[in-house]
N, C-alpha and C positions, 0 to 999 in steps of 0.2 A: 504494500500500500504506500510503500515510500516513491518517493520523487514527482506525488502530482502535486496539481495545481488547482485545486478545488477551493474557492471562497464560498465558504459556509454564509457568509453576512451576504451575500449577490442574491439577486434571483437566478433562477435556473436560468433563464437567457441571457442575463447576464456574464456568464461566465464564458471568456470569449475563444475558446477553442474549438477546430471545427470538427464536427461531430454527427453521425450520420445515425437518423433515429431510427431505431427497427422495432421497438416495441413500447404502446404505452398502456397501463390500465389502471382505471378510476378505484378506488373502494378497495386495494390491499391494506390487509392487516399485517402488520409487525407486532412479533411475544419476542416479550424476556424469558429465553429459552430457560425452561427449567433444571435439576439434575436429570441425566439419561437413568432410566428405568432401569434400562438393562446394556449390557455390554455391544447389544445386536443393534443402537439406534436411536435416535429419539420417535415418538409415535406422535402425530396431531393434533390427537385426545387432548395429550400432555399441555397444548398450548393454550393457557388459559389467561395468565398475563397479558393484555391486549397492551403495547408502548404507545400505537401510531397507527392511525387508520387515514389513508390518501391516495396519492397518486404515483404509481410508480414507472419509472420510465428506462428503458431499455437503450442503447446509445454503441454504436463503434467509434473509437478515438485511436489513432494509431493502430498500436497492436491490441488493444484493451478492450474487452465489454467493459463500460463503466453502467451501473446500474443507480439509479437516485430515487431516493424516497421524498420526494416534497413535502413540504407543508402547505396549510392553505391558500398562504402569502406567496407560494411557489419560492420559498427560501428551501435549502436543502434541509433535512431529517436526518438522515445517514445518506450514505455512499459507499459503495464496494465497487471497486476496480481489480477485476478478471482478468489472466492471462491464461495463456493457452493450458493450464496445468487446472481446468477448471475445478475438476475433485477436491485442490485445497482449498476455494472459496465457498463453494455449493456442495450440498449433502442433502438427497433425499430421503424421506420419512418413512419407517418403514410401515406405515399404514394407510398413507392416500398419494394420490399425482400429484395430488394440488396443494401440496404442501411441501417444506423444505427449512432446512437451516440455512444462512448464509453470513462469511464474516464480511462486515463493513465495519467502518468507521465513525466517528460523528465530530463534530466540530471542533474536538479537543487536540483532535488524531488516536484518539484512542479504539482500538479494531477491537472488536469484541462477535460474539457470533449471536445471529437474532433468528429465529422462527416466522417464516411467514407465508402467509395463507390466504382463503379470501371467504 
């Protein structure tokens, strides 16, 4: 997660790199993942912690998926920026499709890993 350039204080447009959008969707939920159950995974169930409910938006920058979570202000939430080794940012759930862990960051820089679902 080192060496970007993401202003957390910007709007999302604001932030002036150029960036090619591939995915956007209303109404994601972000959990504060809990501890794993069991050794095999975290489960969906599990995600009961609701941090952030918005918009999340999909992005190619360079080599990167960068992925944002807006606020309603369309300020950033978190961010996690993907390289090609996508397994150590994203991990799915072992009980739905539509659910998954992923580590981002937040405006500290501090990376931590969040649960998210819709």
């Amino acid at each position: 997660m080192e060496g970007n350039n993401i202003d957390f204080s910007k709007s999302y447009e604001e932030n002036d790199s150029l960036e090619i959008l591939k995915l956007k969707k209303e109404n994601v939920h972000v959990f504060k993942l809990p501890p794993m159950s069991s050794s095999e995974g975290h489960v969906a169930v599990d995600f009961q912690d609701l941090v952030f409910k918005g918009v999340m938006k999909m992005a190619l920058k360079g080599e990167h998926m960068i992925v944002y979570f807006l606020n309603p202000n369309n300020t950033i939430f978190i961010v996690s920026l993907i390289d090609e080794n996508v397994d150590r940012f994203v991990i799915p759930v072992r009980d739905s499709s539509r659910y998954f862990s992923i580590k981002a960051m937040n405006e500290t820089g501090l990376a931590s890993w969040y649960g998210i679902g819709k």
